[in-house]
C-alpha positions in Angstrom: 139.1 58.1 92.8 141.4 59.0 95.7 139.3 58.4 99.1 140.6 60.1 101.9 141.0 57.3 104.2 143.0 57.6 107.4 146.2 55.4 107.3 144.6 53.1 109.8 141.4 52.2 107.5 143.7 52.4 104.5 145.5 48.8 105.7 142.7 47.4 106.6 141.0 44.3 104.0 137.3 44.9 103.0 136.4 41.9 105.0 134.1 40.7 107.6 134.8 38.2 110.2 131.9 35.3 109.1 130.6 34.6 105.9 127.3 34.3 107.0 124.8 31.6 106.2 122.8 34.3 104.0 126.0 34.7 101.3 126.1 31.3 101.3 122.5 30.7 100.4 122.9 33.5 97.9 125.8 31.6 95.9 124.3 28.1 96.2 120.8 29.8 94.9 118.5 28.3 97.6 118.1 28.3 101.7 119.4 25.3 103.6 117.5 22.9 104.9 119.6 22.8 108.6 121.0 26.1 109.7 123.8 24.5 112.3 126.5 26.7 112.1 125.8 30.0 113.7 125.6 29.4 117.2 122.0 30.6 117.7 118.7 29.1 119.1 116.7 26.5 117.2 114.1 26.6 119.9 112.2 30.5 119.1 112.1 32.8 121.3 110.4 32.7 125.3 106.2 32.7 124.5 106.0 36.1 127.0 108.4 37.8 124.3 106.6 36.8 121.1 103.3 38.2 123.2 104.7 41.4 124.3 106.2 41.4 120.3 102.8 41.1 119.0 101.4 43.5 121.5 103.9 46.3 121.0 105.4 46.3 117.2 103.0 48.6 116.1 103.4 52.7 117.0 105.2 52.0 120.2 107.4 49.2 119.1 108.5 50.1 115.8 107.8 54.2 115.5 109.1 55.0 118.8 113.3 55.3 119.6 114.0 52.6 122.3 114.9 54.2 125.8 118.6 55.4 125.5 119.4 54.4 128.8 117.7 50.9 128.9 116.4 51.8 131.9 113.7 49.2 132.7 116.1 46.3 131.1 118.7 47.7 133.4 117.0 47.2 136.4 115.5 43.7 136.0 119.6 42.8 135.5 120.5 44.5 138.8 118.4 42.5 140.5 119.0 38.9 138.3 122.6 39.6 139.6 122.2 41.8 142.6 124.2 43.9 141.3 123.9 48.5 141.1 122.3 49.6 137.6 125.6 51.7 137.6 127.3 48.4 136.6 125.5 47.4 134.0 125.7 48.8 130.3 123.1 47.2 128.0 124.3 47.7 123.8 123.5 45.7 120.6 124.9 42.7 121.1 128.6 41.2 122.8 130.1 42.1 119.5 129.1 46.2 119.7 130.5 45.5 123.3 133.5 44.2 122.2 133.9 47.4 119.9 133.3 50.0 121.9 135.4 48.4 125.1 138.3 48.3 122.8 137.9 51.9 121.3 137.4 53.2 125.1 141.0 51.3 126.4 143.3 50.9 123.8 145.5 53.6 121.8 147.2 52.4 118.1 150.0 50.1 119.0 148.7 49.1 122.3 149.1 45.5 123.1 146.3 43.3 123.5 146.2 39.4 124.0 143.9 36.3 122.9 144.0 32.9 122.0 144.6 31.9 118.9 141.5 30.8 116.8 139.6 31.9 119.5 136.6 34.2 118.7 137.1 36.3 115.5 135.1 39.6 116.4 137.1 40.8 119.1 140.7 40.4 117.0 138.4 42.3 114.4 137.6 44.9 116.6 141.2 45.4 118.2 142.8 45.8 114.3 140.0 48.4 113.6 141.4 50.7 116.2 144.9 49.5 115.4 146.1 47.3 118.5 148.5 44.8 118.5 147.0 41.8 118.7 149.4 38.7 120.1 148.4 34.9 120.7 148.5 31.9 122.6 147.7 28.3 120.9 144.8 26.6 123.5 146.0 23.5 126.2 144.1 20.5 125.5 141.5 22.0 123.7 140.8 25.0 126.1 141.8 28.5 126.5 144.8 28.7 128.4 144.8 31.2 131.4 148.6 30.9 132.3 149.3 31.3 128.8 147.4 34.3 128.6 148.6 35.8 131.6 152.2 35.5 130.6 152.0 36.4 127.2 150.5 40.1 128.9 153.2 40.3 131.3 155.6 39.9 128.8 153.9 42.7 126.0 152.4 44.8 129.0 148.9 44.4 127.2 146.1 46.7 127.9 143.5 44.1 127.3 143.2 40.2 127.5 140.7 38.2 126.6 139.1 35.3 127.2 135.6 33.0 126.4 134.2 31.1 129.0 132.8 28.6 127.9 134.8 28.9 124.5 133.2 29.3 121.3 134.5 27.4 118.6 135.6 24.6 121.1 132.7 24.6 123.6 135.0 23.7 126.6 134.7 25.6 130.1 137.1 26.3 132.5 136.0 26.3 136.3 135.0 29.1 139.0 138.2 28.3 140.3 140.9 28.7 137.2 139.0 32.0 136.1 139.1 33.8 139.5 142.8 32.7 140.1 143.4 34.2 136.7 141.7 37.5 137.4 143.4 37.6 140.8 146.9 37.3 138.8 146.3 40.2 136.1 149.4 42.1 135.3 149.7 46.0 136.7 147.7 48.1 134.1 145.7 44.6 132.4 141.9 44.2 132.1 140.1 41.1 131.3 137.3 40.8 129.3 135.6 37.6 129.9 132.8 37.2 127.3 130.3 34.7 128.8 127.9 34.6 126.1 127.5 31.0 126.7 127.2 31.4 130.1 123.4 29.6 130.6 124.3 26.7 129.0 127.2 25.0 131.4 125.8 22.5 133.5 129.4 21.4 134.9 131.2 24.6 135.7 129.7 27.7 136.8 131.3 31.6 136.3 133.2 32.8 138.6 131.3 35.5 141.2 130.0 38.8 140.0 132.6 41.5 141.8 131.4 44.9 140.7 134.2 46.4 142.8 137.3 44.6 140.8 137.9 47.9 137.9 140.2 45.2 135.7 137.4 42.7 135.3 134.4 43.3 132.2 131.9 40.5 131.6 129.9 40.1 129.0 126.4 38.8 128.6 123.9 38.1 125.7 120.2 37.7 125.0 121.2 35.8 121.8 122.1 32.4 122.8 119.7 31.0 125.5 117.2 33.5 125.0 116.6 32.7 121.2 117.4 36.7 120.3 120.0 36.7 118.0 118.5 38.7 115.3 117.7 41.2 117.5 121.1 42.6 118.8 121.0 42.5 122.5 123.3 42.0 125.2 125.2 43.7 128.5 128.3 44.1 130.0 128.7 43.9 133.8 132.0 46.1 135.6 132.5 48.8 138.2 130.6 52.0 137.6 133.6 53.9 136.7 134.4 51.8 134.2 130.8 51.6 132.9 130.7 55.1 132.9 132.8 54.8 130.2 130.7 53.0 127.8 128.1 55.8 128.5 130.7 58.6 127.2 131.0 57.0 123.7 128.3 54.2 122.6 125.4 54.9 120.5 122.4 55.7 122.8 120.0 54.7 120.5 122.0 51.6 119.4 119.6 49.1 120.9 115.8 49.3 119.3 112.5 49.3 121.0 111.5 46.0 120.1 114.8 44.6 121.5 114.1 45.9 124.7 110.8 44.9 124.9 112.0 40.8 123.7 114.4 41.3 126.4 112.4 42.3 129.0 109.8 40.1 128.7 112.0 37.3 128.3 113.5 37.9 131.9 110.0 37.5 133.1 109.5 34.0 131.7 110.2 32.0 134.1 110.1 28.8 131.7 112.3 29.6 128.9 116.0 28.9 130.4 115.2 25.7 132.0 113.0 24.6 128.8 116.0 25.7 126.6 118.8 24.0 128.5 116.5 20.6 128.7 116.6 20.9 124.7 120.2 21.7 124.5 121.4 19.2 126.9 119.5 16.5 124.7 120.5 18.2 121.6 124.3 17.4 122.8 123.5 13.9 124.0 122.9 13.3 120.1 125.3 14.3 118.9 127.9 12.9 121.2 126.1 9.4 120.2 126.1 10.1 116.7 129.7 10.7 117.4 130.1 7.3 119.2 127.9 5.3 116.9 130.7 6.9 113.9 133.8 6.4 115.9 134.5 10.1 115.8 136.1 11.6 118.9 134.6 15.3 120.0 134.9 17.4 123.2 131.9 17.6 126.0 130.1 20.9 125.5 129.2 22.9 127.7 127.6 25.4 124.8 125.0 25.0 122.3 127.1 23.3 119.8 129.5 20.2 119.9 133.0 20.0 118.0 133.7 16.7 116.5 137.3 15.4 115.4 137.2 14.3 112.1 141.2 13.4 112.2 142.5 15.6 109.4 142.3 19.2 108.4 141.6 18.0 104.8 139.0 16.0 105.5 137.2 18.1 107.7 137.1 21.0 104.9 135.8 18.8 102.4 133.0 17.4 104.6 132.0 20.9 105.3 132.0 21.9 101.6 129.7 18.7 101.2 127.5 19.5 103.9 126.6 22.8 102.4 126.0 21.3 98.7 123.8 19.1 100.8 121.6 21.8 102.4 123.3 22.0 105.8 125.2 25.2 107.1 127.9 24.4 108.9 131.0 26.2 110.7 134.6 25.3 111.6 137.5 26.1 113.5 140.3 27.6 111.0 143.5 27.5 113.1 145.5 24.1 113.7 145.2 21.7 115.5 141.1 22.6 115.6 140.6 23.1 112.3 140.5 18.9 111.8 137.2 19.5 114.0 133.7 20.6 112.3 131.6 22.5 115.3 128.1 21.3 115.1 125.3 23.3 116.6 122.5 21.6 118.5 119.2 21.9 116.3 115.5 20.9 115.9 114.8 17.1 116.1 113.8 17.5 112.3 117.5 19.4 112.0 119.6 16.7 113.5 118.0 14.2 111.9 118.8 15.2 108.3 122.5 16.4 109.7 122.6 12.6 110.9 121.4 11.0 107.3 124.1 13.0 106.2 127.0 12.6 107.8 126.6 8.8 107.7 126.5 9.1 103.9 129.2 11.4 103.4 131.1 9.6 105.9 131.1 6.4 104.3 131.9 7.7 100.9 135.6 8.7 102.4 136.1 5.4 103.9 
């Protein structure tokens, strides 16, 4: 059967960018025992959500369309950031940000520019709508801005982009490097700075909210610190003309009522961040003793997940395969030098526990 696919679709694989824990589950034949590997929250959602959930999911949560223009949502951001509802654009999830920002700025063939083995969505998204996608390896584990900047001077990109803090390495780079690097954009160059990790650093902080800068978008998510990950929410912050755009050709109905309602009630709980980050810092310290206690080096975090050095790319696969026989889902980094790191995700007590039995056991069976 001949399907009339456009030439763009017609190169394109049949892929997605994870295989995610549930097509693993599915070939092993049973769930694991320690999901660690998709970045989310072990710790639930904020109690006022799971209320307002309960309250809510029947006519009006579930029978209803959400608000198309987020409205309420919208204005609790404007005042978290004291920022205009004009700059804010609320969609399901970073990744249907991602998407649309790159169908809205780039034309086939138009340069864009990442790092390489940096996140896997966003290179997804630019070879949907047929950009050029060009990279630059990380300095010492992080994204590197000057890289970055050059490599768009030099193939007049539309679009860079960059993770701060960085997901699969977990580093940060400060207030300081990110501002200089938006200050030194090339002529016709926007930066979309996906901060999706943004409530967990402790060491660096973002850079300041400037609505008025047109070449800056950043990107924020209810999935990470606010447990909500299987609920597609997030927002992109930017000047109003270029949030305008987003409102010419998103999906108004994109985000459901129930999502709106988690969100909302989760900005009114004033105990959720602070209780999350307390369990995510000690989460980290664990791991980073683990790490000690096996002579392993890893990189500080300042995410919800730690990357660990096992020494060797070989190594590091095999360990993973074994981890997931054993009943624990783990990711990787796939692009050398990082992919001799496994990236292990900060769980439940319980979770790191059995992630702890074993790794000892599997570690001592290579030595």
């Amino acid at each position: 059967m001949s399907i009339p696919f456009t030439p763009l679709v017609q190169g394109l694989p049949a892929s997605v960018p994870f295989t995610g824990p549930e097509t693993l589950e599915r070939r092993r034949g049973k769930a694991f025992s320690a999901r660690l590997g998709a970045n989310e929250s072990a710790f639930g959602i904020s109690r006022l959500a799971a209320e307002a959930l309960h309250e809510h999911i029947g006519t009006e949560g579930c029978s209803w369309y959400g608000d198309p223009e987020n409205h309420q949502l919208r204005e609790q951001l404007a005042a978290r950031h004291a920022i205009d509802m004009s700059n804010i654009c609320v969609d399901a999830g970073i990744d249907a940000l991602l998407g649309l920002t790159v169908r809205m700025l780039i034309e086939p063939g138009d340069a864009v520019v990442t790092s390489l083995g940096a996140y896997p969505t966003f290179n997804y998204h630019v070879a949907g709508f047929g950009g050029q996608l060009h990279t630059v390896p990380y300095a010492n584990h992080h994204e590197d801005p000057e890289a970055l900047l050059a490599s768009a001077a030099r193939h007049k990109a539309r679009l860079v982009y960059l993770s701060n803090p960085d997901n699969p390495m977990g580093t940060s780079l400060s207030s300081d490097v990110v501002q200089s690097m938006i200050e030194r954009l090339p002529e016709g160059c926007m930066l979309l700075l996906d901060e999706a990790y943004a409530e967990f650093m402790s060491d660096q902080q973002p850079p300041p909210l400037d609505m008025s800068n047109p070449h800056v978008i950043r990107y924020r998510t209810f999935s990470k610190a606010y447990g909500l990950a299987g609920m597609r929410i997030g927002y992109a912050m930017g000047h109003s003309d270029v949030i305008s755009g987003f409102n010419r050709i998103r999906n108004h109905f994109a985000v459901n009522r129930l999502a709106q309602i988690a969100a909302h009630a989760s900005l009114l709980d004033q105990d959720i961040l602070p209780d999350v980050m307390q369990r995510v810092s000690a989460g980290r310290q664990r791991i980073y003793d683990l790490a000690d206690e096996l002579q392993l080096p890893y990189l500080h975090s300042s995410t919800n997940f730690v990357a660990v050095d096992l020494g060797a790319v070989d190594k590091a696969n095999a360990l993973l395969q074994q981890f997931e026989n054993a009943g624990i889902f783990l990711r990787k980094p796939m692009v050398p030098p990082h992919d001799r790191y496994l990236r292990i995700g900060v769980g439940t007590e319980e979770e790191h526990a059995l992630f702890a039995d074993t790794f000892r056991t599997l570690l001592a069976s290579f030595r």
